[in-house]
PLY file of the C-alpha trace (Angstrom):
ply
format ascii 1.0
element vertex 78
property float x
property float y
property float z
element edge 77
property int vertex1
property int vertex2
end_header
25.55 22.68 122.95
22.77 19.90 122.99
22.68 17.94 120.01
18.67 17.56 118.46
18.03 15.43 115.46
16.78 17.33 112.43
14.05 16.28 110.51
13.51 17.03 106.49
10.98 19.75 105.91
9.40 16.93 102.98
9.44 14.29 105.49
7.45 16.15 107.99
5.12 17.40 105.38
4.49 14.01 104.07
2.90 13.47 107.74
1.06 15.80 108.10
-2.16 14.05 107.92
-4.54 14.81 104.97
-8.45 15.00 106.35
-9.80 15.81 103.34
-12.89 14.28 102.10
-11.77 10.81 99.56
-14.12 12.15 96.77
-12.83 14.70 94.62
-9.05 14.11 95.82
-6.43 14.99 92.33
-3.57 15.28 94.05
-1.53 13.58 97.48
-1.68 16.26 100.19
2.36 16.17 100.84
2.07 17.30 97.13
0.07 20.31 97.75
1.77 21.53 100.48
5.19 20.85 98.83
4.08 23.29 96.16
3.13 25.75 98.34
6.33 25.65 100.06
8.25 26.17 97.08
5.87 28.85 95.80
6.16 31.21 98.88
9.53 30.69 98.84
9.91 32.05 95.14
7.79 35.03 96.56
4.14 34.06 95.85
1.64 34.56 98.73
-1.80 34.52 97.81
-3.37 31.26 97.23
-3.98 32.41 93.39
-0.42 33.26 92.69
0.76 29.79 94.51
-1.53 28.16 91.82
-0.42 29.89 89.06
3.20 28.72 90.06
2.09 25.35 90.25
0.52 25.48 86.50
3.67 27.30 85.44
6.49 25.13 86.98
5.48 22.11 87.40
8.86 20.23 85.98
10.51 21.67 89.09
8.56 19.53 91.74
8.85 15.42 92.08
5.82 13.27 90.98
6.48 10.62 93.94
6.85 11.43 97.88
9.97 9.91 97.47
11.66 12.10 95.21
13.05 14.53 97.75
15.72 12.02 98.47
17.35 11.96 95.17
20.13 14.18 94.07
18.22 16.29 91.37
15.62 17.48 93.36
14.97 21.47 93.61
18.79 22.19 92.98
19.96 24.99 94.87
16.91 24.29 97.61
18.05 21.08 98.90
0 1
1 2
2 3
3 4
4 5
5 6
6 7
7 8
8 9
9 10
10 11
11 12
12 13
13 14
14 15
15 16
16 17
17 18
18 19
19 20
20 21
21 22
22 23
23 24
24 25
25 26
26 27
27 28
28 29
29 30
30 31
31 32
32 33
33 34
34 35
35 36
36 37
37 38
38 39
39 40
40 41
41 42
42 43
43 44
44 45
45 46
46 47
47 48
48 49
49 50
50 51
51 52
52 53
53 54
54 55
55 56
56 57
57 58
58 59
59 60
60 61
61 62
62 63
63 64
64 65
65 66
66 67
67 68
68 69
69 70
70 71
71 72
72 73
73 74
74 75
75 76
76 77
């Protein structure tokens, strides 16, 4: 068996890099697409219902790219 060096699914998000236009920006890409992660893995598909996640959990998901390294975040994900 070859050994390959895994990666953290946050780290690789956090590099994914965000194009979008300066003006306008509310929120850090890696954010967004941490979200949506989350979201579709609690069952929500559409990009309405991953919204309404985010407005109803937000507590769940860090406020710094960071976070994902600590011990209390997304028990029973991480």
């Amino acid at each position: 068996m070859t050994k390959t060096k895994s990666h953290h699914l946050l780290d690789m998000l956090a590099e994914v890099p965000d194009l979008r236009n300066p003006r306008g920006k509310r929120h850090p890409l890696s954010a967004i697409l941490r979200l949506a992660v989350v979201a579709m893995l609690c069952g929500y598909r559409s990009y309405s219902a991953i919204a309404q996640w985010g407005r109803t959990y937000p507590p769940i998901l860090p406020k710094h790219s960071d976070s994902h390294k600590k011990k209390h975040f997304l028990p029973g994900f991480m």
